[in-house]
C-alpha positions as CSV (number, residue, x, y, z in Angstrom):
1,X,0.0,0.0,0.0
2,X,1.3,3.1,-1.1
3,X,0.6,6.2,1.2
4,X,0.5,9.9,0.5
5,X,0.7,13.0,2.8
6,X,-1.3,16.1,1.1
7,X,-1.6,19.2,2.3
8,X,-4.5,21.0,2.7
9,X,-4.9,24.7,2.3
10,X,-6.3,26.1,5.5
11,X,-5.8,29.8,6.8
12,X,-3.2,30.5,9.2
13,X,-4.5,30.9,12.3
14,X,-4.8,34.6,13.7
15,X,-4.0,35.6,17.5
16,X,-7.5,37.0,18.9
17,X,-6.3,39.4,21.3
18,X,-3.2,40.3,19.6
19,X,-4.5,44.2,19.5
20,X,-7.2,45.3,21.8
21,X,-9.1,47.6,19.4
22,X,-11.4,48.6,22.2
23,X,-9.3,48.7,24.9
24,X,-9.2,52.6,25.1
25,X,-12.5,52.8,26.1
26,X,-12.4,51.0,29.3
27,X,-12.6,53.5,32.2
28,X,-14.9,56.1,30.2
29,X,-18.0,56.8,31.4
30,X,-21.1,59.4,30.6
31,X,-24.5,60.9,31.8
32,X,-27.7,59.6,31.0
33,X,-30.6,61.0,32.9
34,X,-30.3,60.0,36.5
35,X,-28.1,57.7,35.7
36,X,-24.1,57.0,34.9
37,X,-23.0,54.4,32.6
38,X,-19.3,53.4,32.7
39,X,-17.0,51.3,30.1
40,X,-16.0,48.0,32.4
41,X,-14.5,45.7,30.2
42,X,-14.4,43.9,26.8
43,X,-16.6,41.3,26.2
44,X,-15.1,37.8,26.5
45,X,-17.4,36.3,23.4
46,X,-16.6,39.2,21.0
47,X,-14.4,41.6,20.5
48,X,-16.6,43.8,18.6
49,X,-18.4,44.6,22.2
50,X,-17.7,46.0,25.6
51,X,-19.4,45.7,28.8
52,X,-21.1,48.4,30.1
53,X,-22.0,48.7,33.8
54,X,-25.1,51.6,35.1
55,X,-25.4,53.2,38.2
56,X,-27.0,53.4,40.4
57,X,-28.4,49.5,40.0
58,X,-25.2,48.0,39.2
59,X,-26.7,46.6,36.0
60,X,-23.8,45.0,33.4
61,X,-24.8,44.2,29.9
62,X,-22.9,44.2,27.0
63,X,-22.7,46.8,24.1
64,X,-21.1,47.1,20.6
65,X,-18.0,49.1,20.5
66,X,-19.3,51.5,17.4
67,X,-21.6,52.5,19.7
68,X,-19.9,53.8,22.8
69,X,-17.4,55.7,20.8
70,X,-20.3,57.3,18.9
71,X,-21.8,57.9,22.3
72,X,-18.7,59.8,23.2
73,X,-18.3,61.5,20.2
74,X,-21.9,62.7,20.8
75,X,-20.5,64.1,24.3
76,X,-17.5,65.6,23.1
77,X,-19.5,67.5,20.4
78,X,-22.4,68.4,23.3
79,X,-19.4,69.9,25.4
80,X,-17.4,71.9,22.9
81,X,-21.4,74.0,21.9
C-alpha cells in the first residue's frame, strides 16, 4: 500500500487578542438621565463589544463598541457648543 501526505490549504491561524481595538475605552464613562453608565471591560465572546455597567443598580450588559465611541463622540461634540 502506497501512502501519500497532502496538504490541505487552510488559513493560518490569527491571535484574537493580539490588539485590543477597544481597549481605550475601558474606564470612560457618561451621563444619561439619573443615571451614569461606565465602560467596564471587553466582552469575553466578542471583541466587537464592551461591557457596560449603570449606576446606580449596578446593572452590566454588553454593548457594541461602534456605539460607545459614537456615544462619546456625541458628548465631546455636546461639550465643545
Amino acid at each position: 500500500m502506497n501512502a501519500k501526505q497532502i496538504a490541505l490549504p487552510f488559513r493560518a491561524r490569527r491571535n484574537r487578542r493580539s490588539a485590543d481595538t477597544h481597549a481605550d475605552l475601558i474606564g470612560r464613562s457618561y451621563e444619561e438621565d439619573y443615571s451614569t453608565v461606565t465602560v467596564v471591560s471587553l466582552c469575553a465572546n466578542d471583541d466587537s463589544r464592551v461591557m457596560v455597567r449603570r449606576e446606580p443598580g449596578g446593572r452590566t450588559f454588553s454593548m457594541p463598541a461602534w456605539l460607545m465611541r459614537l456615544i462619546f463622540m456625541e458628548q465631546e461634540g455636546r461639550r465643545a457648543a
